[in-house]
C-alpha positions, 0 to 999 in steps of 0.5 A: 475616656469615661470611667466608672467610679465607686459610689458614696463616700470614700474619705478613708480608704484601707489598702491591703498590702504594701507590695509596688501596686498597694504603695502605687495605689496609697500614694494617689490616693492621699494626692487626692486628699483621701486618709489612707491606712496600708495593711501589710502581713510581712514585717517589711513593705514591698510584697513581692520586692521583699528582702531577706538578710542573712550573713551580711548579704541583702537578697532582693527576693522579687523583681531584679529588673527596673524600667520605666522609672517614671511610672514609679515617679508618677506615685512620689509625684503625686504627694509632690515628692520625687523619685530621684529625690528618694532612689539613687537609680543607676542606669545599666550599660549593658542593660543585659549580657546575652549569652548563647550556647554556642559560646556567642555573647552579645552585650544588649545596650538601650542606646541606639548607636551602641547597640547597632554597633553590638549588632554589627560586631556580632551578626553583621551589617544586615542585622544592624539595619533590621536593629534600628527598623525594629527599634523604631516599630517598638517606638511606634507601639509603645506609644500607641499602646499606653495611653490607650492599652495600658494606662487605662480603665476597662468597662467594656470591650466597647472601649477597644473601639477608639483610632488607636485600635486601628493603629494598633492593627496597622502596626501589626499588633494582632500578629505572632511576636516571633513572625514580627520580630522576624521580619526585622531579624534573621539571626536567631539568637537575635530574635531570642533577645526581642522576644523572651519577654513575652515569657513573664506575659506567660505565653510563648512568642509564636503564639504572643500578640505582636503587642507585646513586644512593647515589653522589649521597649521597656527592656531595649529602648527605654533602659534598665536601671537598678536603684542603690541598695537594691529593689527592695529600695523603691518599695521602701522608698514608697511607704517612707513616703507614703507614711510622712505624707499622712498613710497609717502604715501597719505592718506585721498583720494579716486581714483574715476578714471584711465586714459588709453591709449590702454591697459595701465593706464597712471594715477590715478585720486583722489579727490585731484590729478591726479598721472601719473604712469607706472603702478598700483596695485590695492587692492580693493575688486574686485567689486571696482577694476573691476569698476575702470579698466572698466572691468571685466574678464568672467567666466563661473560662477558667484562668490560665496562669503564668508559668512559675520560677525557681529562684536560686539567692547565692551568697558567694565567696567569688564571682565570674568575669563573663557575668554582667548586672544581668546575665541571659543565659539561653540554652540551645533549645528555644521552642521546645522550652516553651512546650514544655513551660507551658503545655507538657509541664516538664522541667526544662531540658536545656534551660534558658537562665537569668543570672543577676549580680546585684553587687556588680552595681552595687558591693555593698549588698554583700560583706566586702569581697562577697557577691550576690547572685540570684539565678531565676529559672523558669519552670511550670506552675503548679496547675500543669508541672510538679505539684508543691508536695513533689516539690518538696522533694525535687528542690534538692535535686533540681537545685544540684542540677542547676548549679551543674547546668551552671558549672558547664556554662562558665561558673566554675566551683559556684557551689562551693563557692555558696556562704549563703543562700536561699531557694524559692520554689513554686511549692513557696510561692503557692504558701504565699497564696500565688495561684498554681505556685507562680509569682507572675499570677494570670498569662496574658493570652487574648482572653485574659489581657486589656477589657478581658482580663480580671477587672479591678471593679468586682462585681456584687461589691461597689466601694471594693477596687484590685490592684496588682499584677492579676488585674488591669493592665498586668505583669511586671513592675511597670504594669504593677505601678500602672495598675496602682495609679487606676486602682485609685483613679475607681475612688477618685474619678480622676485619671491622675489624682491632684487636688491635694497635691500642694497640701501634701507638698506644704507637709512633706516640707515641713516633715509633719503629716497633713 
């Protein structure tokens, strides 16, 4: 697929922010020769996947989840590196543990036969068979969606044009994710754990595009892993890399400017220094990326955001049998969540949780004999739900009613088994510049996903490209990853950067910058 690419020179790029898309993005570029400084404002890389430490407990307070690990080694690779040779990922056997309200729990395994034996124990013979239909559908949509869909540029709805488009309509790509799903499964509890994935898409699963239900792929089919020492290991992992295969890595500032002449940005100011550039990259989520080129692109709608999180870091002095590395903890309600998600704007009723126990993998996150838990609970953004000043005096409360909510499903005593903790709310993710407080940026609806969704060219500025979960291809670490590897393919021209490759290998090795 032809694809443009930004004019004139592009020997010295600046990437704002060190988050997985802006370390995704260094990392290809200087694959491909390019010299490369990475301005990040938080005193850590990784963006999102940051870390806060408090009393020997290491809270991840981004992503929790890891698939498709070798998108992330695509990045290492293209300095000749690797992602194994830097991670020690762990694969999670159970990928999740399903645990329903009518006291029902189903362990969701990515292997195939261990999962239609899961599905058997726990729904029957029936379920099992429509299992091993389903999972063979989600392999059929994946790889007709990657190359095509998600790995790839978009300059035009035109492109949509292509066989692959056909396939995707013959696959059923263009109906509900919950009618699809349903024509495999009956049990209803079954179908929940095929399609909750479409809730970090920001679009509930009656009114989802059957196309993504590829994020179940990535979450039943291809696995689900957890890297040692926590997410915060893989950014960390990508700008120690980054940084001995030449990138200037500058943490600790915060751009407040760029300079222009005409169309083009000619340097990056921060609150430290001003870096000349031939071109940049810019990470941010969208309102802070627009603010900062000075524009931003009309559209005939406004966009619509994601719903948001509160995010509850628990320290504890104890943990409870029946949670696995990541727990899926639905209440009865399932419908009526959604509704109240993502149009009427209210806290959920009955809530559907994900629980995470880093230190079931991993005890070293945590002082010997504590645990980590980190409890995600979604709730509206700020745009339709509580605003961040109404936040500031609900958090208590919601927070005291989350651990009640907590307590009835199992976890006895978990508040005053609390040493440490941290509470993230919509009113934190908006100071950190996410738009309507939410940390999962535009929903992928229609007219927000492939050509229709914000594009990472801008117009009106020509050596300016985005990268991160607000532009192409979307949500999610893998996407993330993905949107890094097109951001620098607009400055290279090249769908997978590599001439530079055996220089950077040569200096890798030799542990010098090149």
């Amino acid at each position: 697929m032809i694809q443009r690419s930004i004019p004139g020179r592009t020997d010295h790029i600046v990437v704002v922010g060190a988050g997985l898309a802006g370390l995704a993005t260094s990392l290809h570029l200087l694959g491909s020769g390019r010299r490369v400084t990475v301005i990040e404002r938080d005193p850590l890389p990784g963006g999102r996947a940051g870390r806060i430490n408090r009393g020997g407990y290491h809270f991840d307070t981004g992503p929790t989840v890891l698939t498709m690990p070798d998108l992330a080694d695509e990045a290492f690779s293209a300095v000749g590196d690797s992602l194994r040779a830097r991670v020690d990922l762990i694969a999670l056997h159970p990928a999740y543990r399903a645990r329903f309200a009518d006291g029902s729990s189903l362990d969701v395994h990515t292997d195939a036969d261990a999962m239609e034996a899961e599905i058997e124990r726990f729904a029957g013979a029936s379920e099992a068979a429509g299992y091993r239909r389903l999972r063979g559908w989600l392999e059929q949509l994946y790889q007709v969606q990657m190359r095509r869909f998600i790995d790839a540029n978009f300059d035009s709805p035109l492109q949509l044009l292509t066989p692959d488009l056909a396939r995707l309509a013959a696959l059923g790509g263009f109906s509900r994710l919950d009618a699809r799903i349903g024509r495999y499964l009956d049990d209803e509890r079954l179908r929940r754990v095929f399609s909750f994935q479409s809730l970090y898409a920001g679009v509930p699963p009656a009114r989802a595009l059957a196309a993504y239900a590829v994020i179940a792929y990535m979450d039943t089919v291809a696995g689900v892993y957890f890297p040692r020492g926590g997410m915060h290991a893989l950014p960390q992992a990508m700008a120690d890399t980054a940084v001995q295969a030449g990138a200037d890595l500058r943490l600790g500032q915060e751009v407040t400017r760029l300079e222009r002449s005409g169309n083009r940005v000619t340097a990056v100011v921060t609150s430290e220094d001003r870096i000349a550039c031939d071109a940049v990259v810019l990470t941010p989520d969208l309102p802070i990326a627009y603010r900062l080129l000075g524009r931003a692109p009309s559209r005939p709608v406004r966009i619509k955001n994601a719903p948001s999180a509160v995010v509850l870091h628990a320290g504890t002095d104890r943990t409870w049998p029946g949670l696995a590395h990541h727990t899926l903890s639905f209440g009865a309600a399932w419908r009526q969540t959604f509704d109240e998600l993502t149009r009427t704007g209210e806290l959920m009723s009955d809530p559907s949780l994900l629980i995470t126990r880093p230190t079931a993998t991993d005890p070293t996150l945590a002082p010997t004999g504590r645990h980590l838990h980190y409890i995600l609970a979604p709730c509206p953004n700020t745009a339709i739900g509580p605003n961040a000043v109404e936040w500031s005096d609900l958090a208590p409360r919601y927070r005291e009613s989350l651990l009640k909510e907590l307590e009835q499903r199992g976890l006895d005593g978990i508040g005053s088994a609390i040493e440490e903790e941290c509470l993230v709310t919509p009113a934190d993710w908006q100071a950190q510049g996410h738009a309507a407080g939410t940390p999962f940026s535009a929903a992928h609806t229609f007219a927000q996903t492939g050509p229709f969704r914000p594009r990472n060219l801008v117009r009106g500025t020509e050596n300016a490209v985005l990268a991160g979960c607000g532009t192409t291809p979307g949500v999610g670490v893998p996407t993330v990853l993905v949107s890094g590897k097109l951001a620098a393919a607009r400055i290279t021209g090249q769908a997978t950067p590599s001439p530079g490759r055996a220089r950077r290998t040569r200096a890798i090795s030799e542990g010098t910058p090149s």
